[in-house]
Each structure stands twice: as C-alpha cells, then as structure tokens.
C-alpha positions, 0 to 999 in steps of 0.5 A, a space after each residue: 500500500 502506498 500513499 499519496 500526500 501532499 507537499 508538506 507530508 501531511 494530509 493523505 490524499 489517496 491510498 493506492 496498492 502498490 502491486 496493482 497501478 498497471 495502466 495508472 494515471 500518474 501524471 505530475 504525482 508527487 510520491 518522492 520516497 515511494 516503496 514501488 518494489 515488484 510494483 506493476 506499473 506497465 503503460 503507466 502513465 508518469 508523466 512529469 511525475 516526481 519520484 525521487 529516492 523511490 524504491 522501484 525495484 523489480 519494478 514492472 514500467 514497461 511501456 510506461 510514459 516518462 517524459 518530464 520524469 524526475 527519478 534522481 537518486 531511485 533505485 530501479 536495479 533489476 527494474 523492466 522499463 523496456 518499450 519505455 516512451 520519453 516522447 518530447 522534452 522536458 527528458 526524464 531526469 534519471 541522475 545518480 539513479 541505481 540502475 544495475 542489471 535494469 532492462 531499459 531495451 528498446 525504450 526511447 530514452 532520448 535526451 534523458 539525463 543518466 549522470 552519476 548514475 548506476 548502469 552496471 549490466 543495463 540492457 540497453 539494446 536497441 534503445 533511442 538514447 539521442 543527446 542524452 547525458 552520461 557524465 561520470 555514470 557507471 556502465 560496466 557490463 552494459 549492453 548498447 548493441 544496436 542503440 541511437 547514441 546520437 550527440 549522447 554526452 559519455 565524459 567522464 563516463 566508465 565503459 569497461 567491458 560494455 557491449 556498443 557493437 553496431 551503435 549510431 553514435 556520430 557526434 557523441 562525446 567520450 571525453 575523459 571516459 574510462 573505454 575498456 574492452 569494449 565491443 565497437 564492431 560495425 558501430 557508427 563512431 563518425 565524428 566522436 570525440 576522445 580526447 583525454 581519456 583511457 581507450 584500450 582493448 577495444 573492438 574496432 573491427 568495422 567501425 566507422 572512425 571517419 572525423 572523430 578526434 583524440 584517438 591517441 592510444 589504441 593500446 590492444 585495440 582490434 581492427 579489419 579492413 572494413 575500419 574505417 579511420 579519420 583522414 590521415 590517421 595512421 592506428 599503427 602509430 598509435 597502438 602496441 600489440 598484435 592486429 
C-alpha cells in the first residue's frame, strides 16, 4: 500500500496498492520516497511525475510514459522499463539513479539525463538514447548493441567491458571516459570525440572512425579492413600489440 500526500507530508490524499497501478494515471504525482518494489506499473502513465529516492525495484514500467520524469537518486536495479516512451522534452531526469542489471531495451530514452548514475549490466539494446547525458555514470557490463547514441554526452563516463557493437553514435562525446574492452564492431563512431581519456582493448573491427578526434592510444585495440579511420590517421602509430 502506498500513499499519496501532499507537499508538506501531511494530509493523505489517496491510498493506492502498490502491486496493482498497471495502466495508472500518474501524471505530475508527487510520491518522492515511494516503496514501488515488484510494483506493476506497465503503460503507466508518469508523466512529469516526481519520484525521487523511490524504491522501484523489480519494478514492472514497461511501456510506461516518462517524459518530464524526475527519478534522481531511485533505485530501479533489476527494474523492466523496456518499450519505455520519453516522447518530447522536458527528458526524464534519471541522475545518480541505481540502475544495475535494469532492462531499459528498446525504450526511447532520448535526451534523458543518466549522470552519476548506476548502469552496471543495463540492457540497453536497441534503445533511442539521442543527446542524452552520461557524465561520470557507471556502465560496466552494459549492453548498447544496436542503440541511437546520437550527440549522447559519455565524459567522464566508465565503459569497461560494455557491449556498443553496431551503435549510431556520430557526434557523441567520450571525453575523459574510462573505454575498456569494449565491443565497437560495425558501430557508427563518425565524428566522436576522445580526447583525454583511457581507450584500450577495444573492438574496432568495422567501425566507422571517419572525423572523430583524440584517438591517441589504441593500446590492444582490434581492427579489419572494413575500419574505417579519420583522414590521415595512421592506428599503427598509435597502438602496441598484435592486429
């Protein structure tokens, strides 16, 4: 059971049961510090709801609405929000959420805000993820394969043993980011930038490179024929190790 109170905490303005809200209008709730835990909200509607600290996890939110979201600081470890719609701005502000081994697959996700957040072993795949921001979140383990990172900001960001094969990821920003075996294979990295940062061990076997800056250490890293690389790049002056 939860309840709905207002901004002061004060007068209880509805009880709802926590297991049953699938199809729910939420819109603009207030419920900050909310037990959602193995809550059914499938194609629940959160629309600028405020969901701050709630504790949403195992949590059912597939195909929920999350445009104008605030979910800082939540947890939604092991949450399914696969088939999740953002829809237009205000993007749903998801900061310093823990999202560990949460299935965020095929979700639109565009412009929302990860920073600081946990996304350890996230399934991500398949996901609209265009100029959303990833500064200083954690996505070891991750899985992006085939996601939209269009103008994604990832500074700061740590990317070990993450799964980005076959991304669309031109124009998306690595600087400072901690790049670590890392699948890239047939992954679109047109215009990336990554000055400043650590990439090694990385799987670059049909990339497409062209444009992208800052590629100076290579250490490990696997190529083809089909890579594709910046005019004038030259891998080898750049990488110690096998091809």
């Amino acid at each position: 059971m939860i309840e709905l109170r207002d901004k002061d905490n004060h007068s209880v303005l509805l009880r709802l049961d926590a297991q049953k809200l699938s199809q729910a209008r939420l819109r603009k709730a207030w419920l900050p510090c909310v037990n959602l835990y193995e809550a059914d909200l499938s194609d629940t509607c959160l629309l600028r709801a405020q969901l701050p600290n709630s504790d949403l996890r195992n949590a059912d939110l597939t195909g929920v609405i999350l445009r104008g979201a605030d979910v800082r600081r939540a947890d939604l470890r092991g949450a399914k929000v696969r088939g999740g719609r953002q829809g237009l701005e205000p993007s749903a502000n998801f900061a310093l959420a823990k999202l560990a081994s949460a299935d965020l697959a095929a979700s639109d996700l565009e412009g929302v805000d990860f920073s600081w957040a946990d996304l350890r072993r996230a399934k991500m795949q398949s996901a609209n993820i265009r100029d959303a921001l990833f500064l200083y979140s954690d996505l070891t383990g991750a899985d992006l394969t085939g996601a939209y990172l269009e103008g994604s900001n990832f500074a700061g960001a740590i990317l070990t043993h993450s799964k980005l094969a076959g991304v669309k990821a031109q124009h998306a920003y690595f600087f400072g980011a901690r790049v670590v075996a890392v699948d890239f294979s047939d992954a679109d990295l047109r215009d990336t930038v990554w000055e400043a940062g650590v990439v090694a061990g990385v799987d670059l076997r049909g990339a497409d490179l062209r444009g992208a800056t800052g590629l100076t250490n290579l250490y490990g890293a696997r190529w083809n024929e089909l890579t594709q690389w910046p005019g004038g790049f030259d891998p080898m002056g750049y990488r110690k190790g096998a091809k």
